[in-house]
C-alpha positions as CSV (number, residue, x, y, z in Angstrom):
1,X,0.0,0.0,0.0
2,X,1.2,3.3,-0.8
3,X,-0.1,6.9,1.0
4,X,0.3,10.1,-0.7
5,X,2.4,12.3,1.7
6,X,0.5,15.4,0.5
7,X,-3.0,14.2,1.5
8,X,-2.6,10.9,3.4
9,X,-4.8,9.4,0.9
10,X,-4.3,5.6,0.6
11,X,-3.7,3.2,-2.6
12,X,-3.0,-0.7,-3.3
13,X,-1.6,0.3,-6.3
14,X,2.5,-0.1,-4.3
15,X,4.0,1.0,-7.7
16,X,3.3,4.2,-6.9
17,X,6.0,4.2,-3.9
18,X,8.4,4.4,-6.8
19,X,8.2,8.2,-7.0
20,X,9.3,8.9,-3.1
21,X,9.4,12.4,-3.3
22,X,5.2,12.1,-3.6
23,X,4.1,8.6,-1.7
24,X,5.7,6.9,0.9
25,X,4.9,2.9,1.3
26,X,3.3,1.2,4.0
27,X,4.9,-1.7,4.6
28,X,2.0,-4.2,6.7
29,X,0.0,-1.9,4.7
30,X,-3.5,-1.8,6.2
31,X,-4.0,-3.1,9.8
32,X,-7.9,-1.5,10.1
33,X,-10.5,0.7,9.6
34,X,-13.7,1.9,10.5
35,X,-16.8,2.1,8.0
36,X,-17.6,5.8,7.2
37,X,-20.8,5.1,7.3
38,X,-21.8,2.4,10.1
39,X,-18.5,2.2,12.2
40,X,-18.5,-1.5,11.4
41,X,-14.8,-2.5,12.4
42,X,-13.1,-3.2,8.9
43,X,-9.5,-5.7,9.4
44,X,-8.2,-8.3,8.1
45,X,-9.3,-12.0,9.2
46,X,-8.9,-15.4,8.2
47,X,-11.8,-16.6,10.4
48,X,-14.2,-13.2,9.9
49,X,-13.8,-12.6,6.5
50,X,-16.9,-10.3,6.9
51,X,-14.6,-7.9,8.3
52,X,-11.3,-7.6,5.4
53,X,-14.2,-6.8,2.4
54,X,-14.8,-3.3,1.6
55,X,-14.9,-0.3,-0.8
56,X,-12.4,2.6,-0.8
57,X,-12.0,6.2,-2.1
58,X,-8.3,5.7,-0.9
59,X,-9.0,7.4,2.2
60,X,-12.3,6.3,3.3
61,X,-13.5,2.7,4.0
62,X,-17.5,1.8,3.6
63,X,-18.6,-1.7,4.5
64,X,-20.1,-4.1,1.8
65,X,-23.4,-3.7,3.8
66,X,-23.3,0.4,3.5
67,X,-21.9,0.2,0.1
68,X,-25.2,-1.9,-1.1
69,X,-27.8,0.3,1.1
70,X,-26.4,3.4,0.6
71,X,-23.8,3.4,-2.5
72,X,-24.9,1.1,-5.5
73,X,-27.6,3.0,-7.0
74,X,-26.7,5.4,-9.9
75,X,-29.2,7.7,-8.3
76,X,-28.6,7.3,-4.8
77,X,-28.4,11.1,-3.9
78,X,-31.4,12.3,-6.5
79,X,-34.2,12.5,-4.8
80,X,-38.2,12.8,-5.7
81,X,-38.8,15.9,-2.6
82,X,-36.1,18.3,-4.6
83,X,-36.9,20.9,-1.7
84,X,-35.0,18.7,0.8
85,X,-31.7,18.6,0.5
């Protein structure tokens, strides 16, 4: 895992560490997270898988729970009361 020094903002993508000057990799990489959403507790597990899946912006973990409620739908934010907001 690499992080951005600039922003903190977190990728898989460790080819990135290459340019040092800009990322800086994690070695262990992620250890845990919380669910922007929910709090669910997000790690890695051999015997709770549950708890290693997710979705990330890089920065911000949502649970596969969240991510299907909340996150799935093309439309999620549009809404049919336009007045609330």
């Amino acid at each position: 895992m690499a992080a951005e020094r600039k922003t903190g903002r977190l990728s898989f993508d460790s080819d990135l560490a290459a340019n040092d000057q800009l990322f800086t990799l994690l070695r262990g990489g992620w250890k845990k997270d919380l669910c922007r959403i929910c709090r669910w507790e997000l790690f890695e597990s051999e015997d709770q898988p549950e708890h290693g899946t997710g979705y990330t912006n890089g920065r911000d973990w949502v649970c596969i729970e969240c991510y299907e409620k909340f996150l799935k739908g093309p439309d999620f934010f549009a809404s049919a009361h336009p007045e609330i907001t």
